[in-house]
Structure formats: C-alpha cells, structure tokens
C-alpha positions in Angstrom: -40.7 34.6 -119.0 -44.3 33.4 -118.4 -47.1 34.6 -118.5 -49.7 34.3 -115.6 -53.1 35.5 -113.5 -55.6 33.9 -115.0 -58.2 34.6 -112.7 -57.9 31.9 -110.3 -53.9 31.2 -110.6 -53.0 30.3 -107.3 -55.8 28.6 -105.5 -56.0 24.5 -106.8 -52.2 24.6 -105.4 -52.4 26.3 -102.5 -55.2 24.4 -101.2 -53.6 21.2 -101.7 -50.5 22.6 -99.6 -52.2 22.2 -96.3 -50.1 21.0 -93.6 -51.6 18.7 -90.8 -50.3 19.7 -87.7 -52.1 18.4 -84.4 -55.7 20.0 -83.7 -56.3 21.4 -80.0 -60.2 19.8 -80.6 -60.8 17.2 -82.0 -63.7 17.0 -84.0 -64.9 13.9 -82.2 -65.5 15.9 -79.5 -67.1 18.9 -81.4 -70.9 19.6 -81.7 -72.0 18.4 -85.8 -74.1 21.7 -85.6 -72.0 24.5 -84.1 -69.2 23.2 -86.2 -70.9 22.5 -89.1 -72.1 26.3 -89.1 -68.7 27.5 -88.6 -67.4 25.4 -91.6 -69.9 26.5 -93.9 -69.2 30.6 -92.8 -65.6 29.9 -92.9 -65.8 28.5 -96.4 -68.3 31.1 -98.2 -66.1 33.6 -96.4 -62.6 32.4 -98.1 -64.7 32.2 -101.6 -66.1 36.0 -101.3 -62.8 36.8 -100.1 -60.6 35.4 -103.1 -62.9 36.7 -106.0 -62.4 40.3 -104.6 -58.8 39.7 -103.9 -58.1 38.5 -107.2 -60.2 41.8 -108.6 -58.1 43.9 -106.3 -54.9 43.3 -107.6 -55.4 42.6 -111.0 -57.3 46.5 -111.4 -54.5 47.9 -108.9 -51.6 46.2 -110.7 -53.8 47.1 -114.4 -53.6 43.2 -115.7 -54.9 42.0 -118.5 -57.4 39.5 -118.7 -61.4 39.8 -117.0 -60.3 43.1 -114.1 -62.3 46.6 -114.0 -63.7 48.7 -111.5 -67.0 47.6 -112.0 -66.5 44.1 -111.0 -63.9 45.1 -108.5 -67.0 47.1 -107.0 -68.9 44.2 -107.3 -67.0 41.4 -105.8 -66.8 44.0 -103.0 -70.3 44.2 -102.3 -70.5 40.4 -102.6 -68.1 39.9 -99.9 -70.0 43.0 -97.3 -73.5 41.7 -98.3 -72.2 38.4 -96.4 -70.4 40.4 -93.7 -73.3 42.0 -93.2 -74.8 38.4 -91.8 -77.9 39.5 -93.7 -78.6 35.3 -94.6 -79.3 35.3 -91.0 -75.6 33.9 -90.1 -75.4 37.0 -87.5 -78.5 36.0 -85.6 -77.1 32.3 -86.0 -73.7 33.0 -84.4 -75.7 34.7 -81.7 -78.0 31.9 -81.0 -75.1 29.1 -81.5 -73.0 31.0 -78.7 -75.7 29.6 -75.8 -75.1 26.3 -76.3 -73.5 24.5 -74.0 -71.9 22.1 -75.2 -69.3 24.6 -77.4 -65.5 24.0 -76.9 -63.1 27.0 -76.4 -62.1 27.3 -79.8 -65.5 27.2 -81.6 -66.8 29.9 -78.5 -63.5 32.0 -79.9 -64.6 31.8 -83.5 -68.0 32.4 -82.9 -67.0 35.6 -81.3 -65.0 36.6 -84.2 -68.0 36.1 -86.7 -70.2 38.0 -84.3 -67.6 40.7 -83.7 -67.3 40.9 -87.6 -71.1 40.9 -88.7 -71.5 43.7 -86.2 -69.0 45.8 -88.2 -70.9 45.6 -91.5 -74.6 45.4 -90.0 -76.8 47.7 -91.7 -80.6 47.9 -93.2 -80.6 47.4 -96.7 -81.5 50.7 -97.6 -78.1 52.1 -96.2 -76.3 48.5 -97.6 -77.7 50.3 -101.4 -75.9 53.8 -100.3 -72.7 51.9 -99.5 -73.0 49.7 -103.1 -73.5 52.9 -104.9 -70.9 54.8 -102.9 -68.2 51.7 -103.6 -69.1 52.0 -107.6 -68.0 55.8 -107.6 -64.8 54.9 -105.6 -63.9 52.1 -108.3 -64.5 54.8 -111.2 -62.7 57.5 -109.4 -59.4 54.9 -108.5 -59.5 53.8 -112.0 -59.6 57.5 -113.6 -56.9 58.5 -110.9 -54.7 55.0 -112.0 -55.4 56.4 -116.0 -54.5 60.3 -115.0 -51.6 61.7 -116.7 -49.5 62.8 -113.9 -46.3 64.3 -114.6 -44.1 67.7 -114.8 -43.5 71.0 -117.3 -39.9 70.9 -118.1 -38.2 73.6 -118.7 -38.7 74.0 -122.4 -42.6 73.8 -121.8 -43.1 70.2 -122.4 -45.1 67.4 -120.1 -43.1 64.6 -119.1 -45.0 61.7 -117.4 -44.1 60.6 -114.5 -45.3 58.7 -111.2 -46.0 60.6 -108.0 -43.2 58.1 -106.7 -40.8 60.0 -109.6 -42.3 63.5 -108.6 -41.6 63.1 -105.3 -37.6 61.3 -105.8 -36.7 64.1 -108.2 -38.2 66.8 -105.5 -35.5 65.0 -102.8 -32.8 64.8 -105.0 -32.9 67.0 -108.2 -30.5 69.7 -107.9 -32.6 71.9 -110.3 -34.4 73.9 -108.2 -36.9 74.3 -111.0 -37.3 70.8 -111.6 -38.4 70.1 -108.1 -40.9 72.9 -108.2 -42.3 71.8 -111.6 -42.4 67.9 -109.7 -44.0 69.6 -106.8 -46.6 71.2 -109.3 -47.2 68.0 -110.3 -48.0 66.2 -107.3 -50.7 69.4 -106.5 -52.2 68.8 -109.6 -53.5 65.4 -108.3 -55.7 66.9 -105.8 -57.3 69.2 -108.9 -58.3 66.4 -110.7 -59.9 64.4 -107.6 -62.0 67.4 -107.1 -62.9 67.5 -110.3 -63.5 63.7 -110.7 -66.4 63.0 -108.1 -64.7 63.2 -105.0 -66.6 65.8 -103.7 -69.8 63.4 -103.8 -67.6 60.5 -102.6 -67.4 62.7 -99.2 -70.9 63.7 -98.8 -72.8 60.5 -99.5 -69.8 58.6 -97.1 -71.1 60.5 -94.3 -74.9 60.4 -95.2 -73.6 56.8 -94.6 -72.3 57.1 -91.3 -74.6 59.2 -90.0 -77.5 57.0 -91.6 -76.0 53.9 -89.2 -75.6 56.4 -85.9 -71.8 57.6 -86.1 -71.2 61.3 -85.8 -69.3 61.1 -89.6 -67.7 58.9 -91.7 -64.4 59.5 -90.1 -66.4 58.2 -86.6 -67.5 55.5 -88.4 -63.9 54.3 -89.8 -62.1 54.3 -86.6 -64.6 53.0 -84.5 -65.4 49.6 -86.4 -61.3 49.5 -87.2 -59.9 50.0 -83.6 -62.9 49.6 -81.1 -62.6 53.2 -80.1 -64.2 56.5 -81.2 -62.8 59.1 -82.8 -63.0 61.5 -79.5 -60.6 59.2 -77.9 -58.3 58.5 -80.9 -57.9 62.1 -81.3 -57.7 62.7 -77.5 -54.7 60.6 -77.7 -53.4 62.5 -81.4 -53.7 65.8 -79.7 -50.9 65.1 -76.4 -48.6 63.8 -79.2 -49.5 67.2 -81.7 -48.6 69.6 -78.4 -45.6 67.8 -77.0 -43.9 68.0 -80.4 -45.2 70.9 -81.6 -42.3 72.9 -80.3 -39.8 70.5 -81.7 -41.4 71.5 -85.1 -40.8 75.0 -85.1 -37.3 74.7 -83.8 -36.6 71.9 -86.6 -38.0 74.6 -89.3 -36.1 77.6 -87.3 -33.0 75.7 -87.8 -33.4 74.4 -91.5 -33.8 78.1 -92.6 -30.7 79.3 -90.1 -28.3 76.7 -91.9 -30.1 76.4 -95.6 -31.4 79.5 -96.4 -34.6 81.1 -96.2 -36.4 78.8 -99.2 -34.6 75.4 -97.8 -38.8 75.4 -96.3 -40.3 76.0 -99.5 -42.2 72.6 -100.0 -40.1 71.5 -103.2 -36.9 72.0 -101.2 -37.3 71.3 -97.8 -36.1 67.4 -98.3 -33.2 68.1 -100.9 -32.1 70.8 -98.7 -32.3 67.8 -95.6 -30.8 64.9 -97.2 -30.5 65.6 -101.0 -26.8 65.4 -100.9 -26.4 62.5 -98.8 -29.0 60.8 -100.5 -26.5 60.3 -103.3 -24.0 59.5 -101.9 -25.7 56.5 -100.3 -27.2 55.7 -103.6 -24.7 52.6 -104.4 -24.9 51.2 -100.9 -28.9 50.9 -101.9 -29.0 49.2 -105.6 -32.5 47.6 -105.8 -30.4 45.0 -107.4 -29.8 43.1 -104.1 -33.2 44.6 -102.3 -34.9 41.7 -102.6 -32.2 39.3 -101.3 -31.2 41.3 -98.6 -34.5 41.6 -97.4 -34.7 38.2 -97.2 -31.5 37.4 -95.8 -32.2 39.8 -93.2 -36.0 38.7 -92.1 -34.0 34.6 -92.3 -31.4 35.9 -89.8 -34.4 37.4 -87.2 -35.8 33.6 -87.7 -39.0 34.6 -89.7 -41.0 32.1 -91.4 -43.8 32.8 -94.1 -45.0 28.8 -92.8 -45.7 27.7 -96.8 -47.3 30.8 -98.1 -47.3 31.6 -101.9 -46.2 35.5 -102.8 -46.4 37.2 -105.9 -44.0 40.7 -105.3 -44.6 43.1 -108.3 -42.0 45.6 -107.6 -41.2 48.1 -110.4 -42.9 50.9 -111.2 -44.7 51.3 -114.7 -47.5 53.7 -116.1 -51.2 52.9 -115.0 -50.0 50.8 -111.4 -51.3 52.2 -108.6 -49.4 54.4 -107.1 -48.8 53.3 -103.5 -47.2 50.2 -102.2 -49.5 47.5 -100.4 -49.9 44.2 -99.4 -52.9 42.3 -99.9 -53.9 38.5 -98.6 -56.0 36.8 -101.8 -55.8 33.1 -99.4 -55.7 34.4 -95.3 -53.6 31.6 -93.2 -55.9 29.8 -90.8 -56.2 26.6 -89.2 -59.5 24.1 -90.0 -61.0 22.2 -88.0 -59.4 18.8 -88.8 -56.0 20.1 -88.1 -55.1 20.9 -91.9 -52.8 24.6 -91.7 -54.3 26.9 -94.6 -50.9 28.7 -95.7 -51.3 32.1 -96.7 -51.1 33.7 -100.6 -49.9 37.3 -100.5 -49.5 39.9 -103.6 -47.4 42.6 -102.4 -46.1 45.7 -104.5 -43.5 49.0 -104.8 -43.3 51.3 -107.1 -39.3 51.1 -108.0 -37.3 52.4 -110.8 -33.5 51.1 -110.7 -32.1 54.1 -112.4 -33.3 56.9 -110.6 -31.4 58.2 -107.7 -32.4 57.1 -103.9 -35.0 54.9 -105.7 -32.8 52.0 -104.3 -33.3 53.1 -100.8 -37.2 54.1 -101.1 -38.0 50.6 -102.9 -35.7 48.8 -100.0 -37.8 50.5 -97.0 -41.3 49.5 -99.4 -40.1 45.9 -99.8 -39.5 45.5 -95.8 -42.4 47.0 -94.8 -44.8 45.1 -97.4 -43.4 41.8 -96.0 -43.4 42.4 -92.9 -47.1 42.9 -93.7 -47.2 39.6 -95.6 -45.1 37.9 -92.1 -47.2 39.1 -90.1 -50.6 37.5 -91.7 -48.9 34.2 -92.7 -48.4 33.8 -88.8 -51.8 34.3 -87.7 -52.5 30.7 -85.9 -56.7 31.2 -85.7 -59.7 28.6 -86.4 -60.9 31.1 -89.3 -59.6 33.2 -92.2 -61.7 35.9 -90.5 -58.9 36.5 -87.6 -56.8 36.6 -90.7 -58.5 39.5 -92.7 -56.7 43.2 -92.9 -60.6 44.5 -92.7 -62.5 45.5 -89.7 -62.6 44.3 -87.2 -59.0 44.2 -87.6 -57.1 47.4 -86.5 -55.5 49.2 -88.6 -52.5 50.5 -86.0 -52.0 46.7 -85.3 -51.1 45.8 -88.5 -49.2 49.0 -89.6 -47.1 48.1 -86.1 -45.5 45.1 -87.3 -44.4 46.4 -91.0 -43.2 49.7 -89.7 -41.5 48.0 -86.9 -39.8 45.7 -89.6 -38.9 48.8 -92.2 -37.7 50.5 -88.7 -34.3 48.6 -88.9 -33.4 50.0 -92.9 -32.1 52.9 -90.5 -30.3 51.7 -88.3 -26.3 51.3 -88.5 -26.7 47.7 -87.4 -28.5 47.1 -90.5 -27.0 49.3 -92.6 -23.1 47.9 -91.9 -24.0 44.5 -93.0 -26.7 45.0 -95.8 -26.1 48.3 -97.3 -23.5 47.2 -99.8 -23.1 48.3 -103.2 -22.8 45.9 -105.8 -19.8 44.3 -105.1 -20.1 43.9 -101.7 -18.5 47.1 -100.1 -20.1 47.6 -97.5 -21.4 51.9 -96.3 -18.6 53.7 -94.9 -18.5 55.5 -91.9 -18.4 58.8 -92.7 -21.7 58.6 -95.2 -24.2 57.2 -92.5 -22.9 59.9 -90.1 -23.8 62.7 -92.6 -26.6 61.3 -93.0 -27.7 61.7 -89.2 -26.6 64.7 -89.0 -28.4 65.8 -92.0 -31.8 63.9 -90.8 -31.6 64.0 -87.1 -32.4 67.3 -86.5 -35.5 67.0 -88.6 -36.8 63.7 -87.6 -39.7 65.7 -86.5 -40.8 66.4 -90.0 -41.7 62.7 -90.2 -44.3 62.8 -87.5 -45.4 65.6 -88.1 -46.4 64.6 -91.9 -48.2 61.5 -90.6 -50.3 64.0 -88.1 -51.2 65.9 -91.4 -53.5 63.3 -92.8 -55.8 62.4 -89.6 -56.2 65.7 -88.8 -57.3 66.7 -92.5 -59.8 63.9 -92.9 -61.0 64.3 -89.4 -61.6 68.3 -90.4 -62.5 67.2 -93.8 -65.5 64.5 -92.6 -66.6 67.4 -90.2 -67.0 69.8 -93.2 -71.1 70.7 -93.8 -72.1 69.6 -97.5 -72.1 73.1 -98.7 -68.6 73.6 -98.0 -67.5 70.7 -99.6 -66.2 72.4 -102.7 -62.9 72.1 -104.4 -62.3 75.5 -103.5 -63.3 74.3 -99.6 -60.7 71.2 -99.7 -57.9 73.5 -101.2 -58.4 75.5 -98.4 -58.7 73.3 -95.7 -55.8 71.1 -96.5 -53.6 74.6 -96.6 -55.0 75.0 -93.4 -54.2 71.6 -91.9 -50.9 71.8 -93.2 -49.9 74.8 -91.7 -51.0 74.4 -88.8 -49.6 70.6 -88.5 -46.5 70.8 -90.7 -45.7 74.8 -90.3 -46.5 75.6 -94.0 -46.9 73.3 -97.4 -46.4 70.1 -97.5 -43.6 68.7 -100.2 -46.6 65.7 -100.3 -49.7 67.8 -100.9 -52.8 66.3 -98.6 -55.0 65.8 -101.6 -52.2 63.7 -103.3 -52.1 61.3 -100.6 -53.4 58.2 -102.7 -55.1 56.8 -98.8 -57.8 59.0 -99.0 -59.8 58.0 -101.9 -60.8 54.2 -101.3 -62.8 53.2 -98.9 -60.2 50.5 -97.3 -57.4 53.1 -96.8 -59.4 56.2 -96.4 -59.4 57.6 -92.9 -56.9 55.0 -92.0 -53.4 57.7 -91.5 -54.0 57.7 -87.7 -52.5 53.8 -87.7 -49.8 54.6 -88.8 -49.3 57.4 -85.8 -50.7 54.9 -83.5 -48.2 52.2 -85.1 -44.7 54.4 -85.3 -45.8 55.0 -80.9 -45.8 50.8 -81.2 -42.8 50.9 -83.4 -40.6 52.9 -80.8 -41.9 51.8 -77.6 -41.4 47.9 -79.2 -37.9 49.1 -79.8 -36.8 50.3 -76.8 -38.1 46.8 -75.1 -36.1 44.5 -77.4 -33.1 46.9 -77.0 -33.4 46.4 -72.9 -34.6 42.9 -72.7 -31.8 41.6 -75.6 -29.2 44.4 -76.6 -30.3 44.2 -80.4 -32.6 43.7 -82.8 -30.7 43.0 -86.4 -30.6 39.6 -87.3 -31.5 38.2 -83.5 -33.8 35.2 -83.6 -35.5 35.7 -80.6 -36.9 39.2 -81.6 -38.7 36.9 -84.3 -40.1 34.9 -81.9 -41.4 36.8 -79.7 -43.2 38.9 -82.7 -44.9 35.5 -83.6 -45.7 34.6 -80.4 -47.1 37.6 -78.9 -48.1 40.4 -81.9 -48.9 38.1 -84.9 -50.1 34.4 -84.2 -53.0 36.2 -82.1 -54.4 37.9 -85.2 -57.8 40.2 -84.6 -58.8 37.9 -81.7 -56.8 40.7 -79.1 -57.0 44.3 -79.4 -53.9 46.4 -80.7 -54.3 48.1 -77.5 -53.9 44.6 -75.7 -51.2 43.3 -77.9 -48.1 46.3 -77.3 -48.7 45.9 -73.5 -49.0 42.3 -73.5 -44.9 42.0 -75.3 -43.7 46.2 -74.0 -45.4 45.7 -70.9 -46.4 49.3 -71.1 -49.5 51.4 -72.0 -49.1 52.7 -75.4 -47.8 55.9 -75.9 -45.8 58.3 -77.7 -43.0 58.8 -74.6 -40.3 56.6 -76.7 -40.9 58.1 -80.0 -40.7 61.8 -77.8 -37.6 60.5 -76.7 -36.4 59.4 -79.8 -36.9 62.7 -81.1 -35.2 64.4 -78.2 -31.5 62.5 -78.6 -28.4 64.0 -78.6 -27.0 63.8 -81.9 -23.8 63.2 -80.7 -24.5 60.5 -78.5 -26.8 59.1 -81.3 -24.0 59.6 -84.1 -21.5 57.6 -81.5 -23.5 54.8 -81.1 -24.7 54.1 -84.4 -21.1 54.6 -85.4 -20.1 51.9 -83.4 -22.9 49.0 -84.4 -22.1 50.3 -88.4 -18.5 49.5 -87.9 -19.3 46.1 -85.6 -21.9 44.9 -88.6 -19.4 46.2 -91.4 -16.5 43.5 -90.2 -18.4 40.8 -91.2 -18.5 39.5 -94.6 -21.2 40.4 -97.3 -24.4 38.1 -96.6 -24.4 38.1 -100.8 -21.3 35.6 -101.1 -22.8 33.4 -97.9 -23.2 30.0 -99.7 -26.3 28.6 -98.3 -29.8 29.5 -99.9 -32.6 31.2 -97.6 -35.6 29.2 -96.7 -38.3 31.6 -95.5 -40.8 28.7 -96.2 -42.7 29.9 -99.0 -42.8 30.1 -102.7 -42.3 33.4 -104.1 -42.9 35.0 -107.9 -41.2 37.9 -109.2 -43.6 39.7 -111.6 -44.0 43.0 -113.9 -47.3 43.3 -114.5 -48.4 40.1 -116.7 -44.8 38.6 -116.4 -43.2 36.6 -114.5 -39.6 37.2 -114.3 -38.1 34.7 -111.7 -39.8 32.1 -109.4 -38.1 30.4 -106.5 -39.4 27.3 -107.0 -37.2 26.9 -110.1 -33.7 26.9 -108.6 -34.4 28.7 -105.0 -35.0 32.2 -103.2 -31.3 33.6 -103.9 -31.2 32.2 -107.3 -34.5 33.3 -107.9 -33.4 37.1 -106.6 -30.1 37.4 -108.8 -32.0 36.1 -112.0 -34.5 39.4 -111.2 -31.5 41.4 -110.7 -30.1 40.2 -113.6 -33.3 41.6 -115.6 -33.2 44.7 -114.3 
C-alpha cells in the first residue's frame, strides 16, 4: 500500500502524456495575437482550475496533508475572480472576436470564454457577497462532513452511521424499529443545518441574485447552468408533476391495499417495495466484482477514457462526504499545436461490502460516476473550458449521460451476464421477476422523489427573509413533500446533501431533465439497433453526438440532434405506464439470452479502457492498474476487501 496526494500528485505525468494527433488549424495559419490570448486564458484557467480541484477532493474525501474549508473557499474565489474576466480578459474576448482574420476554431473558443465570463460577471461589491457567502458554505460542508450522524438502538445507545447506512438499513432491516430509529436519523440532519448557518446561507444567496438582476437565487442557478429561466424550467416540471400525479396516488393506493396501512410510513415504504427481494439479489451484487464488471461492461459498449488518469475512492468511512461524485482536477482538451490533454478524474461511492444491497447501491454509483468521468474524457474542444462541469455547462447534459449509463444496472440484459455472484452464477429467473413485480408498480416513486427537491428549493428561494426559520424550512419541506411524494419522504428534503454547496445546490431539476433524456435516448437506440448492453455502436454514437461536443451545444440541442425529438417526458410516461406482464416477458427473455453466455470474470483477455486507474481509501492506495493491468488491478481490490 502507498501512500499518496501530495498536493500536486498527478499533474508532471499527466502533462507529459499528451498525444499529438493532427490539428484542424495549423498554427501557421493562426493570428500570433488572437491565439496568443487564447493560450494564455486557457493556461491560467487549467492552473485556477487544478488548485481548487485538488482542494475539493482532498476536504471531500478528508485527506491528510495541506486541505480545509478555508483554502477550499479560497481556491474557489481564485478560480471565479478569473471567470469573472475582471483582468479585462472579458472585454478582450469581445474585442478579439472582430477581427477578421480569426479561424473557425479560435471564433468557437472565443465564444466559449465569452459565454463563460458572462456567467460569473459581476461588480466587485457583489463578487465580496459571493466570497463571503462561499466561506460559510466551506464551514457549514465541513461541520456537516464532522456531524455525528447515526441511530438510537434499541437499548438507548447512538450508533454512528452514514446517511448511505441509514438509508440501506431503512430498505432492508426487517426491524421495523430499526428503520424508524435510521429514519430519525436521517431527519436529524436537516436540524443540525438549520442550526449550523444555513439559514443565512439562503438569505445572503439571494441578496446575491437579486443584487445581479435574477428574481432569486434559484433564478440565478438555472439560468447561467441551462440558458433558460426558471419560469420555463418549471413550465416544463409542472406537465410532468400533472401527467403523473395520478400514477402517484394509485402507486400509494396500491402499496397500502397489498402491504398494509404503514407499508407508506416513510421508514417502510421501500422495505415493504423491494426489502425482500433486495436480499435475495444481494449475492448476484458483491461489490467484489463491481468494479470489473463495470468495466467489462463500458469495454464491450466500445468506451474509451482516451489516456485519462482516475483515482476511484469507493468505500465508505467516517468523515467522507456523503454523496457520490465525480470531479475533473485536469479537463481533456485539445491545444493548439495538436497535443490531446487527457483527462484526470477522482470519482467516489460510499460502499460498505458487508451490508446488505450495498453491492447493488455501490454498483449503480460506480456506473453512473464513470459514465460522468467517460463522458468528460471525450470532450474533443480547443479549451478545458468546454470541458468544465461549471456554468456554462448544463447540468441536465451531464446528468444525461451517467444516468443513461447506470440506466442499464436494471435491465435483464445486463443483469443475465454481469449480475453474478462470486463464483460466476449468474441471477436466476425467478429473482429478477420478483423483483419487477415488486418495483414496477412503484416506479413512480422514483420520479416523483426527484420532483421533491426542485420544487422545495424553488419554494424555498421564494421564501421572504422573515420566514426563513428552522421552523419555516421544516414546514415547507413537509409541505413540498406531500404535496410531491403524497406524504414523508424515507429521504427527508433537508438531508439531501445537493442543497448545501453552491455547485450542487438548486441543481435536482437535471436530473428530471436528464432521466426525460435517459428514456427518450433509450427508446431511440432500442429502435434504431435492438439493444443497448454491450453494443459498440451505442458507444459511438454517445461520443460522437452527446459527449465530444462538450458545452459548445446546448443540452436542449444535443438529445434532438442523436433522438431526433424535442425533449420530453412522453417515454419516461410511457415507461411508467407498461404492462407488467408484457414488461416481466421481455425482460425474462434478454435475462435468460445474456445468462447462456459465460461469466465475463473467467474471459482471459484484460480490459483496456485507455487510462490509468488507482484504487484508494482515503490516503491509500490499494491497487493501481498500471502495475499488472485493469482486471488484475480490480481482483487485488477485491481481494482487500
């Protein structure tokens, strides 16, 4: 074991890993002035970029070595003071875009520095609001990282334990008591937000806002993110709330018709779902071979990380944050000369190998945090500012392609030839149809839960400052969550970890926006090809058209430009609205087609995604594929586990 982040691990290697590959412009026939200004912004953007990176995930991931709040907060206003353009590279961009001589591609970079300066612009007065506001963010993340969360067992004593265990033992305890205490536990995190300066956080965010013209802070959010305001994002919320409204009150209707009255009491509604079936699929799911079948699977769709270098911290521990992400410390760009900049992503779960469906939760992480990290080592721009996850990139654009990707842990295909236990065996039959018919009537509950959190920070941004009490937000996320999920919520608003930093805070509606993507991206590759599972040209066509584009197209653009339909929620509706039995025949058949085939463990050959991957634990590193390879490097993690 080794141990490693020291500050600036990664970046001597990476940046001698370029790859020529042949330039589209010369720079022969490049203006010296234009281009010179462009390298220059490039550069001092990758440099800002990295040192907050490298903050970022050594606070989140609670590293030792030089990481706090404070200079997280500070390598953050570092990075926005530039954005800003405040140098005078904003009016610079502007001017440099009138000259005639510019070639497509520095015209297409200019746009995305002036497209990006316009989303941080502000008078220094309100830049000082926004430092101040980021320094109360840092404390408040690092008190909620350092909270003792955990339950009252049944003998009176605290346990400690991560919302992730909270939220497991509530799905497949079957001590009705236990859940409740976990669910007690998870409520308890919205009590100590309240009474750790969140409150403020709200009120001087929208001073913000409103200080720069936006109606609130939630205004603010969406429109630099997406390019719209938040009149028409929730114009486009509100057809989805009505049209499934009716599904929700039949799905709650029937849970309490076939479990009992309490099966909708918030600590029971998922046990009384899936808690049975959840064990049973348990040994079809050992984390063990998560990270190999994840790989195996993206290898088989034909997707390439194209050199990048990817630090996965994976297992849960006390004082990580408590929410999986991905996170770019070196963004993947082409300069000028030709030279390919290959990404560096840090990715994390929050999985513990003993605990029951743990295995299945840490699976669906690990696909959808690398299908984050695919998409971004794909992105084929002239700047590492195409390449950002900040605005002016949307959020529903990037949330499409790792929810698409996590989509397929469902699906029988995917299920009959990587959901093996650890000997290979593959799922039988008869578990992955209880398992629709335990979830399929209730698929609802899903959307519905993702509706929750728009609607309470939209509600919650439109609050006046007076009512912004802990008293007020307990209320008004009861409210919300009646009204959106028909009663409380087994994941408690104020415990959604999204809403307290300023990247991820009223960001939810992506993932609505994304999951409309997700299904209507489906039901095209279905038509055009049949399947999805382990089909090349699905890959392609998700690095041709969604990802190699980066922020230079609008999300909007992007799903007509490969569905060749107008977003909307018509195929996640229709989803919804199957027939079980015609959904349980069909998925019965791909299971059984997938499960013939032999177990992609004893398939000799290594993987090659194209990168370099590190299995951590905090401050250790406990495999690393450039030793003997990706598989070996996967079964010597297993091994440790």
């Amino acid at each position: 074991e080794e141990q490693f982040w020291g500050g600036s691990f990664c970046f001597h290697s990476v940046m001698s890993a370029g790859r020529r590959i042949r330039s589209r412009s010369p720079r022969g026939s490049l203006s010296g002035d234009v281009q010179q200004f462009i390298d220059k912004t490039n550069l001092r953007y990758e440099i800002l970029h990295r040192a907050f990176e490298e903050q970022f995930w050594g606070t989140k991931m609670n590293l030792s070595g030089e990481f706090s709040a404070s200079r997280l907060a500070q390598t953050k206003v570092d990075m926005e003071t530039f954005l800003r353009g405040s140098d005078g590279s904003s009016e610079r961009a502007r001017e440099l875009l009138d000259s005639p001589a510019l070639t497509d591609d520095q015209a297409k970079v200019l746009n995305i520095f002036q497209k990006t300066f316009s989303c941080y612009s502000m008078s220094d007065e309100v830049a000082a609001a926004r430092q101040a506001i980021t320094e109360h963010e840092s404390k408040l993340e690092e008190m909620r990282n350092q909270m003792q969360l955990g339950f009252i067992d049944g003998q009176g004593q605290f346990c400690p334990a991560s919302s992730v265990q909270l939220r497991t033992q509530m799905a497949t305890s079957d001590d009705e008591a236990l859940r409740k205490a976990s669910y007690l536990g998870m409520r308890s995190i919205g009590t100590f937000i309240c009474g750790n300066g969140f409150l403020d956080i709200v009120k001087q965010r929208n001073k913000f806002a409103r200080d720069l013209g936006y109606k609130d802070f939630y205004d603010y959010k969406v429109t630099t993110a997406e390019g719209f305001d938040k009149d028409t994002l929730f114009g486009m919320l509100d057809g989805l709330e009505q049209r499934t409204r009716p599904l929700l009150h039949q799905a709650r209707r029937l849970l309490e018709h076939t479990k009992g009255p309490s099966a909708t009491e918030p600590w029971n509604s998922s046990h009384a779902i899936a808690g049975d079936v959840k064990k049973q699929m348990d040994p079809y799911f050992p984390f063990s071979r998560a990270v190999e079948m994840w790989g195996r699977s993206f290898a088989k769709m034909g997707i390439s990380y194209r050199g990048a270098m990817m630090t996965l911290d994976l297992l849960d521990r006390p004082k990580k944050y408590s929410n999986g992400f991905c996170h770019w410390p070196q963004p993947a760009w082409i300069k000028d000369d030709g030279e390919w900049q290959p990404s560096v992503a840090n990715f994390t779960s929050l999985a513990d190998p003993k605990a029951v469906g743990s295995g299945l939760t840490g699976l669906t992480t690990l696909m959808h945090e690398a299908g984050h990290a695919a998409h971004f080592a794909n992105i084929n721009q002239k700047s590492p500012l195409f390449s950002q996850e900040r605005a002016p990139t949307s959020v529903a654009y990037a949330e499409t392609q790792s929810m698409f990707l996590d989509s397929l842990v469902s699906d029988g295909s995917w299920r009959g030839r990587y959901a093996r236990t650890v000997d290979g065996v593959p799922m039988p039959a008869d578990i992955h149809e209880k398992y629709i018919r335990s979830t399929k009537p209730y698929q609802v509950f899903e959307l519905r839960s993702m509706l929750a959190v728009p609607y309470f920070e939209k509600r919650l941004y439109e609050l006046k400052d007076e009512d912004v009490t802990a008293e007020g937000l307990e209320r008004l996320a009861a409210e919300v969550e009646g009204l959106i999920q028909g009663g409380p919520s087994g994941r408690p608003l104020l415990s959604v970890p999204h809403i307290l930093s300023d990247e991820s805070s009223c960001y939810y509606h992506g993932y609505v926006l994304a999951e409309m993507a997700v299904w209507q991206t489906r039901a095209h590759f279905l038509k055009k090809y049949g399947r999805i599972v382990d089909n090349p040209s699905v890959g392609a066509d998700l690095k041709r058209i969604y990802w190699e584009c980066g922020n230079s197209r609008p999300f909007l653009e992007t799903v007509k430009d490969l569905t060749g339909k107008t977003l909307s929620g018509d195929d996640w509706v229709a989803e919804l609205q199957t027939d079980v039995e015609e959904y349980v025949a069909s998925e019965l058949q791909a299971l059984a087609l997938a499960s013939a085939g032999p177990d992609p463990a004893s398939e000799g050959c290594d993987v090659d995604l194209d990168m370099h991957m590190r299995l951590a634990d905090g401050d250790t590193i406990l495999a690393d594929s450039k030793d003997a390879g990706f598989v070996s490097a996967c079964r010597q993690f297993a091994a440790g586990l």
